[in-house]
C-alpha positions as a Markdown table, in Angstrom:
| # | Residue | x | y | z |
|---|---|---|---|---|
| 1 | Unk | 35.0 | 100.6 | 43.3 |
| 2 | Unk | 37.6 | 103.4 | 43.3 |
| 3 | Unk | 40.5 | 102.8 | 41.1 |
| 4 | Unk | 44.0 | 102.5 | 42.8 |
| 5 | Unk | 46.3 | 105.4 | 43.5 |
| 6 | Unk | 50.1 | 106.0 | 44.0 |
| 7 | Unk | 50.6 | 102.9 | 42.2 |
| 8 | Unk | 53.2 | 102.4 | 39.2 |
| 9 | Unk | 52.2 | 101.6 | 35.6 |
| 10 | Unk | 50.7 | 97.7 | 36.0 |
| 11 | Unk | 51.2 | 97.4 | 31.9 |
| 12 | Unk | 53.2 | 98.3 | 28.9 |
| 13 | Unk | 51.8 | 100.7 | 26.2 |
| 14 | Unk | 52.5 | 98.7 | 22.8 |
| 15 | Unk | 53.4 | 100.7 | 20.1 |
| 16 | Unk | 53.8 | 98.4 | 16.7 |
| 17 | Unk | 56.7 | 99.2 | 14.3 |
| 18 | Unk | 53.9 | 100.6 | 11.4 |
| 19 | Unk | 54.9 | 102.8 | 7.8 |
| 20 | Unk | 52.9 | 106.0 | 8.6 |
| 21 | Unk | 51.0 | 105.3 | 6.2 |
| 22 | Unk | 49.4 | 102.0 | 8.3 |
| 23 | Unk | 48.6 | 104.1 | 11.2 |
| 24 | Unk | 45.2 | 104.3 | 12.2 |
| 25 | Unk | 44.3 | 107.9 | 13.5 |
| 26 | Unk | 43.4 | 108.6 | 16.8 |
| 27 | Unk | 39.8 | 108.6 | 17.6 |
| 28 | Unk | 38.0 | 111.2 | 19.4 |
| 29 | Unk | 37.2 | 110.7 | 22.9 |
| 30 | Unk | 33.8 | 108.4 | 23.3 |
| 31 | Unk | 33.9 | 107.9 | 19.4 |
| 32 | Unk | 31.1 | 105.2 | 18.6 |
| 33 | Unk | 30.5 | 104.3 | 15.1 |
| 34 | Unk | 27.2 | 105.3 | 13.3 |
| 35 | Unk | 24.5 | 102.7 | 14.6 |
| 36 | Unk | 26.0 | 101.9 | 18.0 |
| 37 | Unk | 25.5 | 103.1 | 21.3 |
| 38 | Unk | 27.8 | 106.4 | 22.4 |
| 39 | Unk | 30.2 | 105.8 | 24.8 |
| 40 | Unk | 29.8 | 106.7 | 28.5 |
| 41 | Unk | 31.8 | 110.2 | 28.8 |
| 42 | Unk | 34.4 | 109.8 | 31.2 |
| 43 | Unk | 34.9 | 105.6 | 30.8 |
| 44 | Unk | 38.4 | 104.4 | 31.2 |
| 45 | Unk | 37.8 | 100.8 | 29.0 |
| 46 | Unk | 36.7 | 102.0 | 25.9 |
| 47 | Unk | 38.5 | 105.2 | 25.7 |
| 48 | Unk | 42.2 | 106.5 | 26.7 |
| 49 | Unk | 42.9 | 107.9 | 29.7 |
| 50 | Unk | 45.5 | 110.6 | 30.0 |
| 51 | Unk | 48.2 | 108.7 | 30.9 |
| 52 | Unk | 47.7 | 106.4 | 27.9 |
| 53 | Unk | 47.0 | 109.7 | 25.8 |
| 54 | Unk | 50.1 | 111.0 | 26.7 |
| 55 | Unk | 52.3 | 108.0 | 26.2 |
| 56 | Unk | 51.0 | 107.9 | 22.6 |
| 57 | Unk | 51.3 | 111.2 | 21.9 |
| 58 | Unk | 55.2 | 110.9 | 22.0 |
| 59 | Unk | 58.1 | 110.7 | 24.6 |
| 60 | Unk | 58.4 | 109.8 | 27.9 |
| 61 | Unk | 56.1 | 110.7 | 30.4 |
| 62 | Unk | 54.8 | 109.8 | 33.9 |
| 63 | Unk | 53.0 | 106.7 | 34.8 |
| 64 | Unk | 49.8 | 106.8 | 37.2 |
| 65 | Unk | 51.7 | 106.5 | 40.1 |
| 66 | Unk | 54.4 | 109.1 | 39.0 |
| 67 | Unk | 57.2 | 106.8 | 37.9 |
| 68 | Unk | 58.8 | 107.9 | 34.3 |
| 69 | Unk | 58.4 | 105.7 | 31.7 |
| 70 | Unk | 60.4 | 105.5 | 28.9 |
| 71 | Unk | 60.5 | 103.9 | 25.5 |
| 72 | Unk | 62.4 | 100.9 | 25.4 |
| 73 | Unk | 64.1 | 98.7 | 21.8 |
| 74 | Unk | 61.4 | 97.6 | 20.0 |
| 75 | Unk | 58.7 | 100.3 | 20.6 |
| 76 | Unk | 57.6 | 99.0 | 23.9 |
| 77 | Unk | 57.6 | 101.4 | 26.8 |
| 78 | Unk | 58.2 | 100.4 | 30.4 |
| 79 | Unk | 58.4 | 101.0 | 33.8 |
| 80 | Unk | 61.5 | 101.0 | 35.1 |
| 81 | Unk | 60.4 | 101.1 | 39.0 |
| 82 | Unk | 57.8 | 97.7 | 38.2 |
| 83 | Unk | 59.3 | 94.3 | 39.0 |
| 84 | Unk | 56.4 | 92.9 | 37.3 |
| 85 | Unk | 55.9 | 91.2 | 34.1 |
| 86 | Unk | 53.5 | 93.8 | 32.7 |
| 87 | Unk | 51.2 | 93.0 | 30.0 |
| 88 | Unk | 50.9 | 94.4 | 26.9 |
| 89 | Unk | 48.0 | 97.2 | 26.4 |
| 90 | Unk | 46.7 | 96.9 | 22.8 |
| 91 | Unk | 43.5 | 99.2 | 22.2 |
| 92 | Unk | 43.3 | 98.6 | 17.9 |
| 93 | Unk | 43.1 | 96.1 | 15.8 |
| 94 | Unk | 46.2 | 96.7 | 14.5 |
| 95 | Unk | 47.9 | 96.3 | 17.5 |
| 96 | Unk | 46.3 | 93.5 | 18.4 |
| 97 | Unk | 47.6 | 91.9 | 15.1 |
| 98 | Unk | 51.4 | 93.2 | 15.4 |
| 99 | Unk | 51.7 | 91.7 | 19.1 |
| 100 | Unk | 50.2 | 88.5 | 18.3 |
| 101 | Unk | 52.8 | 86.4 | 16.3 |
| 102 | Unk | 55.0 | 87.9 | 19.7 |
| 103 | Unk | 52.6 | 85.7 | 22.1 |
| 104 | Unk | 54.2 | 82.7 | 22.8 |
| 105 | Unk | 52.2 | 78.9 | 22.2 |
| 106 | Unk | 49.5 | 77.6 | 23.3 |
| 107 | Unk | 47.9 | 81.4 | 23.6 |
| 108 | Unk | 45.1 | 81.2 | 25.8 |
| 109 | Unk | 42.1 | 83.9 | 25.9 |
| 110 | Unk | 40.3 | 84.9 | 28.9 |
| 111 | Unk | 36.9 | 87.7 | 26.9 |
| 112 | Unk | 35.8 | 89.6 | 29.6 |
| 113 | Unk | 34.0 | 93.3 | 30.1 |
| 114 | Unk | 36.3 | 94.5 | 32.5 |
| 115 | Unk | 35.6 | 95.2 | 36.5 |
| 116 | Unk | 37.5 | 92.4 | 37.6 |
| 117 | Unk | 36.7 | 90.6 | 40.4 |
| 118 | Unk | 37.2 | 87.4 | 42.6 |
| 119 | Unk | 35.6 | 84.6 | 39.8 |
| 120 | Unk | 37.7 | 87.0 | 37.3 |
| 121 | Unk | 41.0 | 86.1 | 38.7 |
| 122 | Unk | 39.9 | 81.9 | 39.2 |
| 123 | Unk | 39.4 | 82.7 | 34.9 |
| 124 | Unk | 42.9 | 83.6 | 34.9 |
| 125 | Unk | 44.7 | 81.1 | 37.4 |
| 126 | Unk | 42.8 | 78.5 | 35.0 |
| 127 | Unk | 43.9 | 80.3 | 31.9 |
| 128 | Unk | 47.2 | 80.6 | 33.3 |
| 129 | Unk | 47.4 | 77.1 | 34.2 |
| 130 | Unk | 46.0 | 76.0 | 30.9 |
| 131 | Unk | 49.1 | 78.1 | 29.1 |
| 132 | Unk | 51.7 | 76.2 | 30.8 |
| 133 | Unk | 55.4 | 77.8 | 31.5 |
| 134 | Unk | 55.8 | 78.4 | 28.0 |
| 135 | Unk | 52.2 | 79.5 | 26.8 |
| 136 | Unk | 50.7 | 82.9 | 27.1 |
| 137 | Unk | 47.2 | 84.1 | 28.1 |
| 138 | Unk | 45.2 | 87.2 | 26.5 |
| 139 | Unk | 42.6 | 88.8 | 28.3 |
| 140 | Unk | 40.1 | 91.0 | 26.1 |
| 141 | Unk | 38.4 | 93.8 | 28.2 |
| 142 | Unk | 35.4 | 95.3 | 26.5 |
| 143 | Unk | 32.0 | 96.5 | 27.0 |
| 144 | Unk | 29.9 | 94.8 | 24.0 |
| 145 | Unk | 26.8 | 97.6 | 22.9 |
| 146 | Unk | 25.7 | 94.7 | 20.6 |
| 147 | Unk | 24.7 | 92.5 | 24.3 |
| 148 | Unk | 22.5 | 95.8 | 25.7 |
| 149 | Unk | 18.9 | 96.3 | 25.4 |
| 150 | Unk | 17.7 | 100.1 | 25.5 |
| 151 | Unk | 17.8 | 100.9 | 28.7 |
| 152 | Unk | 19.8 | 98.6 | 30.6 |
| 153 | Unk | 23.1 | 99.4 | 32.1 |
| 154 | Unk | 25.5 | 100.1 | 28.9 |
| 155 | Unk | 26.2 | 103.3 | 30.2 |
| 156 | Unk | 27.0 | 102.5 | 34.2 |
| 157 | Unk | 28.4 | 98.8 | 33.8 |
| 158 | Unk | 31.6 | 99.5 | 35.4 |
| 159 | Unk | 34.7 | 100.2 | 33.9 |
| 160 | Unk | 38.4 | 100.0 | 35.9 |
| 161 | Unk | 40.9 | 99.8 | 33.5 |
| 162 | Unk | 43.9 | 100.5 | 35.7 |
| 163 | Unk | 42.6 | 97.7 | 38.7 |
| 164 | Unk | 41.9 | 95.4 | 36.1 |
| 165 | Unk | 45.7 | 95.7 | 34.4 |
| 166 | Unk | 47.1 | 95.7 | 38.1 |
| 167 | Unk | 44.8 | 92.1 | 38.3 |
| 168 | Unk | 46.3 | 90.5 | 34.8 |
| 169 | Unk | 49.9 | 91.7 | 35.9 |
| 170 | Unk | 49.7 | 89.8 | 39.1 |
| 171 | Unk | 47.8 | 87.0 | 37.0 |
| 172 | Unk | 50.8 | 86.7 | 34.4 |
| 173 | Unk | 49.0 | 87.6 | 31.8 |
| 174 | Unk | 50.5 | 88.4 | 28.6 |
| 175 | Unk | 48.8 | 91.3 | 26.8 |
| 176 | Unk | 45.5 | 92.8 | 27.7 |
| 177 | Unk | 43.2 | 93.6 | 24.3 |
| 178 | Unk | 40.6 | 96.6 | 25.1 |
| 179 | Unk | 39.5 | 98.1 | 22.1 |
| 180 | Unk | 37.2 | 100.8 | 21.5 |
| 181 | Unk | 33.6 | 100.1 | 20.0 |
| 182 | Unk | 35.1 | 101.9 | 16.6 |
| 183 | Unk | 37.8 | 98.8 | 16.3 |
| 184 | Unk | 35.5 | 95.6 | 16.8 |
| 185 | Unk | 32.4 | 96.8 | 14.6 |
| 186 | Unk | 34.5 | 99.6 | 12.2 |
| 187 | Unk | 32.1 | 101.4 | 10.6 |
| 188 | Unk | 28.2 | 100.8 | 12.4 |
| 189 | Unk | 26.5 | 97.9 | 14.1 |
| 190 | Unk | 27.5 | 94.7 | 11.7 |
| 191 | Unk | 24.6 | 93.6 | 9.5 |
| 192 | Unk | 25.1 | 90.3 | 9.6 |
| 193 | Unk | 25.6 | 88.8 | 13.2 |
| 194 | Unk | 25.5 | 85.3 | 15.0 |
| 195 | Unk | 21.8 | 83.3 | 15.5 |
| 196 | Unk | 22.2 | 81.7 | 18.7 |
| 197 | Unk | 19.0 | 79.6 | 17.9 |
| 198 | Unk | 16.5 | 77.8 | 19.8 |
| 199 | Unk | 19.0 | 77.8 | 23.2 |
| 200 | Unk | 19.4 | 81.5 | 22.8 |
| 201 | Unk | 15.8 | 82.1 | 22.3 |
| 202 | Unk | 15.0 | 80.4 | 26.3 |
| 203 | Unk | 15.7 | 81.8 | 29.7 |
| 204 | Unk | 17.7 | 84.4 | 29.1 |
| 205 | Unk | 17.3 | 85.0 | 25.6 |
| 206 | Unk | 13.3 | 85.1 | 26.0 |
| 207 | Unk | 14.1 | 88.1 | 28.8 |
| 208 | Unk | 16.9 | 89.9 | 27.1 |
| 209 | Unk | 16.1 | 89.7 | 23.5 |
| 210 | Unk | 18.9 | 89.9 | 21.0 |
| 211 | Unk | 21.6 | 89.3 | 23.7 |
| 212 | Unk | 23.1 | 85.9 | 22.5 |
| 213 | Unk | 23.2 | 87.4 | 18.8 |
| 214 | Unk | 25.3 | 90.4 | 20.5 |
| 215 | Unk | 26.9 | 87.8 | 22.9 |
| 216 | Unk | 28.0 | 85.4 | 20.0 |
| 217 | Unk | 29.0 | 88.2 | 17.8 |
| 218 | Unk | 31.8 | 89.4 | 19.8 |
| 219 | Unk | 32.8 | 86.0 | 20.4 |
| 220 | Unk | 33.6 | 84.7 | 17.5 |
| 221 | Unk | 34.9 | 88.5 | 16.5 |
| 222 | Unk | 37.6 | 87.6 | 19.3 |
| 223 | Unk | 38.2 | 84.1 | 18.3 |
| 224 | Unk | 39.3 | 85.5 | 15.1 |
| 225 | Unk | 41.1 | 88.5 | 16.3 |
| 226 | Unk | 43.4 | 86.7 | 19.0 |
| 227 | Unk | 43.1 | 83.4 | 17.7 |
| 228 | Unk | 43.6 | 82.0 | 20.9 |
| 229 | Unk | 44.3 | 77.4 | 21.1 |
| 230 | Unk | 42.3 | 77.5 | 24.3 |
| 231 | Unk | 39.5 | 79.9 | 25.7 |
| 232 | Unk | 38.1 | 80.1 | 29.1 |
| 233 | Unk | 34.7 | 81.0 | 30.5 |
| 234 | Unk | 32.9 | 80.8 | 34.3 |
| 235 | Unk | 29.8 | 78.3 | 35.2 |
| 236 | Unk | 28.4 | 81.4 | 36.3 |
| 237 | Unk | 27.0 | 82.2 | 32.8 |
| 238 | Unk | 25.8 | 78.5 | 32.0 |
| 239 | Unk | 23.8 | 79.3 | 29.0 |
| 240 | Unk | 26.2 | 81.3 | 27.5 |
| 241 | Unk | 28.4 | 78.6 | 28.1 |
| 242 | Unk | 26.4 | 76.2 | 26.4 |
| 243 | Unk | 26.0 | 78.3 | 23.5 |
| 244 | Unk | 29.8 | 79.4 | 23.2 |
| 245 | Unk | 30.3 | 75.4 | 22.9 |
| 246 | Unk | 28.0 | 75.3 | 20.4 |
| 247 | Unk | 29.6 | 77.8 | 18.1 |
| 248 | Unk | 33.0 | 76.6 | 18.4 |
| 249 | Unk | 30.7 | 72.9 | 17.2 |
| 250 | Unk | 28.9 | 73.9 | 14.7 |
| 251 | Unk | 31.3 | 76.7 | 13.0 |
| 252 | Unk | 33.9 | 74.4 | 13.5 |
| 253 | Unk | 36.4 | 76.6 | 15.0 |
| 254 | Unk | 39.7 | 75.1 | 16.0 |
| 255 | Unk | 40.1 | 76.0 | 20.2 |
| 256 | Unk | 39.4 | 74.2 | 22.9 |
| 257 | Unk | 36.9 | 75.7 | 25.7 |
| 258 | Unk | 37.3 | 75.0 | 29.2 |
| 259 | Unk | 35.4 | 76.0 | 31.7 |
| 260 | Unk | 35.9 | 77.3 | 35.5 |
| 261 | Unk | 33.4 | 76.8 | 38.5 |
| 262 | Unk | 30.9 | 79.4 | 40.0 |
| 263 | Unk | 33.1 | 81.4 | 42.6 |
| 264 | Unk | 30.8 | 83.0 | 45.3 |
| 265 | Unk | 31.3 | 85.9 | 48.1 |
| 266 | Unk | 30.9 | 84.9 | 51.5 |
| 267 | Unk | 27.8 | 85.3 | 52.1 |
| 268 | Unk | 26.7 | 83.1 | 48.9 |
| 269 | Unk | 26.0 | 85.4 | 46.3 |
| 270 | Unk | 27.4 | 84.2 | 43.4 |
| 271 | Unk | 31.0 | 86.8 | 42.2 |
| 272 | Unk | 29.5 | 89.7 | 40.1 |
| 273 | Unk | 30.4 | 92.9 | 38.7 |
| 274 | Unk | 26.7 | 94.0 | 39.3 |
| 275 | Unk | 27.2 | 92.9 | 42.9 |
| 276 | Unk | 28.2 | 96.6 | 43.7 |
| 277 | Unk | 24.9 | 97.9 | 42.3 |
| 278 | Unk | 23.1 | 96.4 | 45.4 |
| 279 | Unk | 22.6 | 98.4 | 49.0 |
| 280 | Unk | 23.0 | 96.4 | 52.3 |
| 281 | Unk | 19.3 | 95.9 | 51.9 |
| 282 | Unk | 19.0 | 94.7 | 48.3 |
| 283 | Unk | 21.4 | 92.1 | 49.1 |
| 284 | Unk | 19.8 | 90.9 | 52.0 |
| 285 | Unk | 17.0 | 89.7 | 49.6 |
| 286 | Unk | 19.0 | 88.3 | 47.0 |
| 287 | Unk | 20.1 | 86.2 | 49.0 |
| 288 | Unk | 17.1 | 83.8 | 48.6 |
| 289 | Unk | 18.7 | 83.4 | 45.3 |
| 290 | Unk | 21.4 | 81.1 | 46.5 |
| 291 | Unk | 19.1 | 79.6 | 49.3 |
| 292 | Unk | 16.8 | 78.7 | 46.4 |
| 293 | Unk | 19.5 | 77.0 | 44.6 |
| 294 | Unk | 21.0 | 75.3 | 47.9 |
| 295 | Unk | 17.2 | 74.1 | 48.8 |
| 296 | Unk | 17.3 | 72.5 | 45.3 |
| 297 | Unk | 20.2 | 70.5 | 45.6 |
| 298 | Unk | 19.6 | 69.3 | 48.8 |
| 299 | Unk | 16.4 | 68.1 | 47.3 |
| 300 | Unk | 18.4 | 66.2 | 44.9 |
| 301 | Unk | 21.0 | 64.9 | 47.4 |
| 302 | Unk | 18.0 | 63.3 | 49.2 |
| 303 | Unk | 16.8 | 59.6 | 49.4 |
| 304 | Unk | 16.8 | 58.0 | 45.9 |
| 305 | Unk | 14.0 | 55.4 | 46.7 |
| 306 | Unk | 11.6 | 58.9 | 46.9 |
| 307 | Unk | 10.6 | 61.2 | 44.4 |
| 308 | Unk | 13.6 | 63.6 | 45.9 |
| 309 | Unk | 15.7 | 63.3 | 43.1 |
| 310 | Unk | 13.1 | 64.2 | 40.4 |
| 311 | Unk | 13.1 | 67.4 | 38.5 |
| 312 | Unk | 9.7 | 68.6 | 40.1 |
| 313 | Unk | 10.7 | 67.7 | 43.3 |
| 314 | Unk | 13.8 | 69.7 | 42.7 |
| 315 | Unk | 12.2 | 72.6 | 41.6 |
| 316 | Unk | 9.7 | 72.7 | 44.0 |
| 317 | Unk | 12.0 | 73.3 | 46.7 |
| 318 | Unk | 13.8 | 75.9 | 44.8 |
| 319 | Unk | 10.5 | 78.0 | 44.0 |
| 320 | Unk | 9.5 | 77.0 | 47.9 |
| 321 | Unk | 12.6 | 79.2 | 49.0 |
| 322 | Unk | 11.9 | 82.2 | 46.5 |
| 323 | Unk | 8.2 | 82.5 | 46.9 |
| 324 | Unk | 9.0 | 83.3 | 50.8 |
| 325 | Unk | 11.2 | 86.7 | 49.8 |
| 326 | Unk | 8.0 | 88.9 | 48.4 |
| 327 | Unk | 10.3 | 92.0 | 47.2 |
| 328 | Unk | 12.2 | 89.4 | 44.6 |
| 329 | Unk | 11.2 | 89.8 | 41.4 |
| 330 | Unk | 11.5 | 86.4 | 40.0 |
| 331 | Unk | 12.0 | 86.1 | 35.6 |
| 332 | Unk | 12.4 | 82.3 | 35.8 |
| 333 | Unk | 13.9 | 79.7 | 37.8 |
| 334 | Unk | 13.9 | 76.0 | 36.2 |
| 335 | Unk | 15.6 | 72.4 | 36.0 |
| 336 | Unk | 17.1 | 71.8 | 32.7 |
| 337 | Unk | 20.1 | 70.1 | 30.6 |
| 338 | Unk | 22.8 | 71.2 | 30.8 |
| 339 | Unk | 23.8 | 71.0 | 27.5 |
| 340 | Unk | 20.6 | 71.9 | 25.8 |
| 341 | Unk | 19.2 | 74.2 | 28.0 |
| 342 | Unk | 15.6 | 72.2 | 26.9 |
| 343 | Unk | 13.7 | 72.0 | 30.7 |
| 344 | Unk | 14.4 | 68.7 | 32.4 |
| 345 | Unk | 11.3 | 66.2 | 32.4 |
| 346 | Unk | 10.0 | 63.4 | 34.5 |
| 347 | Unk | 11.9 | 61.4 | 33.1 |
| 348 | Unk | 15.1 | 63.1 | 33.0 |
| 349 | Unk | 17.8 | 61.3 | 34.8 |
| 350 | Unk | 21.7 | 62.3 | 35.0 |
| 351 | Unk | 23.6 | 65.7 | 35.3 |
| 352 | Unk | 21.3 | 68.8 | 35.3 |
| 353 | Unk | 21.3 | 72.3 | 36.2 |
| 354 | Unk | 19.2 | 74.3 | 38.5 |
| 355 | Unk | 19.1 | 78.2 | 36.9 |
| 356 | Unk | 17.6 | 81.2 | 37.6 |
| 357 | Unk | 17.3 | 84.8 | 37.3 |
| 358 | Unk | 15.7 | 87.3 | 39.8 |
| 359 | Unk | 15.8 | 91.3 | 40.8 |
| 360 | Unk | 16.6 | 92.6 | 43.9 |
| 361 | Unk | 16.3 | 96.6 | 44.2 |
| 362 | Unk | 16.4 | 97.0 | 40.3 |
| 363 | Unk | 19.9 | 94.7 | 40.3 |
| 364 | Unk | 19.3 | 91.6 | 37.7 |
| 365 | Unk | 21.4 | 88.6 | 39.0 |
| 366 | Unk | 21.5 | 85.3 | 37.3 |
| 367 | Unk | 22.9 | 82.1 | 39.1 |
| 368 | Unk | 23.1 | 78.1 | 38.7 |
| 369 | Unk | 24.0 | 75.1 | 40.8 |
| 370 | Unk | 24.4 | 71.6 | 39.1 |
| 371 | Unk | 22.5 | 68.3 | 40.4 |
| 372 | Unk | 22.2 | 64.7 | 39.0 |
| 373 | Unk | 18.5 | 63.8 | 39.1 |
| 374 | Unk | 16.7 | 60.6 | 38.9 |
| 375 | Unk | 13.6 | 60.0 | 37.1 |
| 376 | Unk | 10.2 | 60.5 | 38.6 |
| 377 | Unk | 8.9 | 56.8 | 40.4 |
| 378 | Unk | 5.6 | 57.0 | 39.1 |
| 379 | Unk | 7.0 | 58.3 | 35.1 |
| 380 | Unk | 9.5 | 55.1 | 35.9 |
| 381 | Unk | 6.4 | 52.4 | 36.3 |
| 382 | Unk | 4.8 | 53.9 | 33.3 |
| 383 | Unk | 7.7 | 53.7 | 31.3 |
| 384 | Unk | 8.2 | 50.1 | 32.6 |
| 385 | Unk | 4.6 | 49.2 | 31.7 |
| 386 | Unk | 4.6 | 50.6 | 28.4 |
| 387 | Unk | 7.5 | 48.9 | 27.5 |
| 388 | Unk | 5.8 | 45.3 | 29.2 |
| 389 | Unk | 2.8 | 46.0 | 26.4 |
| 390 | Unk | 4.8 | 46.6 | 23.6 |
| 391 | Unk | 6.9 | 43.6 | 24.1 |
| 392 | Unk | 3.5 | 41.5 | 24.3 |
């Protein structure tokens, strides 16, 4: 997706009151710290672009669109033509640390990589509506090197800085965090990062190894950083949900986490920022991905007093669906808790979730659908029979 033209500065530079001394000096264009992955030449989030360049570099100067900006009191620069609240822009730590106390309570954080879309902007109507009047929402735009695998898509995941700040102005978003790889791990890839344990080691975690560590990481970086009350995430990414819950359990961590439903295009493809990686044709076949997931919960809609509403029933009809599309590539698809991620037995009954992850034209797409499942009938006699024994 192009990035808009002719359009006015959606954002305000900040620029924190610092003693020279504090200043952190300006990194070099696509600067990555010893250990991590280089920068993409050319990428907008990390890295300036030349308006931002120029509006550190001192002065006045002339917004995307052409408008002048000047510096108002208290360091901020603005646009005088823009009747919008604009968020602030903070790409260092330090920034990020000077504009906080500023942020207004409850402060709510919305971590994204950037390429906003459609399930994007439900995260920050939710966010928004989670801050209240008075609160304030934070969105964090950055590309994480720590959740890619050598050779996956680090260096083509796409990056739209100036559409995604023209999204979080409309949004009413507060200030917009998008550091550079240099300011989350200062100095090389961290040494000691996050064990997502057994639920990161399943699904997603057995296919893209190291990728809840890397997710996790940055998390819990960002936690700290923004120190947000509240923090919201899509259904989209279930295990990652699952795990993110986990952390902020078992670390203890002092937010609340709130979550926002799967929003799909019109077709039924789940919202994604990889959806624009996929020809007319590719899409056409992933499209069995959502069929799957439909079939499944129709399956578990169906007539209690059958085996409908089982877990093997369920994912029968899912894997039904899939086997017909021969040119998807199929990693897993399965029936499991939701809050475990362990695979849903026979005699699972209660909420569940149907997930899976296939590839259509070298695209990887993940998507889930929930379903409340009864046990199996004959695991339900069995159980019943034991239980006659053992009372005799």
């Amino acid at each position: 997706m192009s990035e808009p033209e002719g359009r006015g500065a959606a954002w305000t530079v900040f620029s924190p009151p610092e003693p020279p001394q504090a200043r952190h000096p300006r990194e070099p264009k696509g600067a990555a710290p010893p250990g991590l992955p280089r920068e993409p030449k050319g990428a907008a989030p990390p890295g300036l672009t030349s308006e931002e360049r120029a509006r550190r570099e001192g002065g006045a100067s002339r917004a995307p669109g052409g408008e002048r900006e000047d510096r108002a009191p208290g360091g901020e620069r603005e646009n005088r033509a823009s009747k919008k609240h604009s968020p602030l822009l903070l790409r260092t730590r330090a920034e990020l640390a000077a504009a906080r106390p500023r942020l207004a309570a409850p402060v709510v954080l919305v971590p994204t990589m950037g390429a906003l879309h459609a399930g994007h902007r439900a995260l920050l109507r939710a966010a928004r509506a989670a801050a209240g009047p008075a609160g304030s929402v934070i969105v964090s735009i950055f590309v994480n090197p720590l959740q890619f695998r050598p050779g996956e898509d680090l260096d083509r995941y796409p990056r739209t800085l100036e559409a995604d700040l023209a999204m979080c102005a409309d949004e009413g978003v507060r200030a917009v965090f998008a550091p550079l790889a240099a300011q989350m791990y200062p100095g090389s890839r961290p040494e000691v990062t996050v064990d997502p344990g057994p639920m990161g080691q399943v699904f997603e975690g057995e296919f893209r190894p190291g990728f809840f560590g890397g997710v996790l990481t940055v998390v819990l970086k960002l936690f700290h950083l923004t120190r947000p009350d509240v923090a919201v995430f899509g259904e989209k990414d279930a295990q990652q949900l699952a795990l993110v819950r986990r952390l902020v359990s078992d670390t203890d961590l002092d937010l609340a986490i709130e979550s926002v439903p799967t929003v799909r295009d019109a077709d039924g493809l789940a919202t994604s920022s990889r959806n624009r990686y996929l020809s007319a044709a590719d899409r056409a076949v992933a499209l069995a991905l959502p069929r799957a997931l439909r079939a499944g919960q129709a399956r578990a809609a169906g007539d209690a007093t059958e085996d409908g509403q089982s877990a093997g029933a369920v994912l029968a009809a899912a894997r039904e669906v899939l086997a017909a599309e021969p040119a998807l590539a199929v990693d897993y698809v399965a029936v499991v808790d939701p809050r475990t991620f362990a695979a849903a037995g026979p005699g699972h009954a209660g909420p569940a979730l149907i997930v899976a992850a296939v590839t259509a034209g070298g695209t990887r797409l993940i998507d889930n659908v929930p379903v409340v499942l009864t046990a199996d009938p004959d695991r339900r006699s069995t159980e019943r029979d034991l239980r006659g024994a053992a009372d005799h």
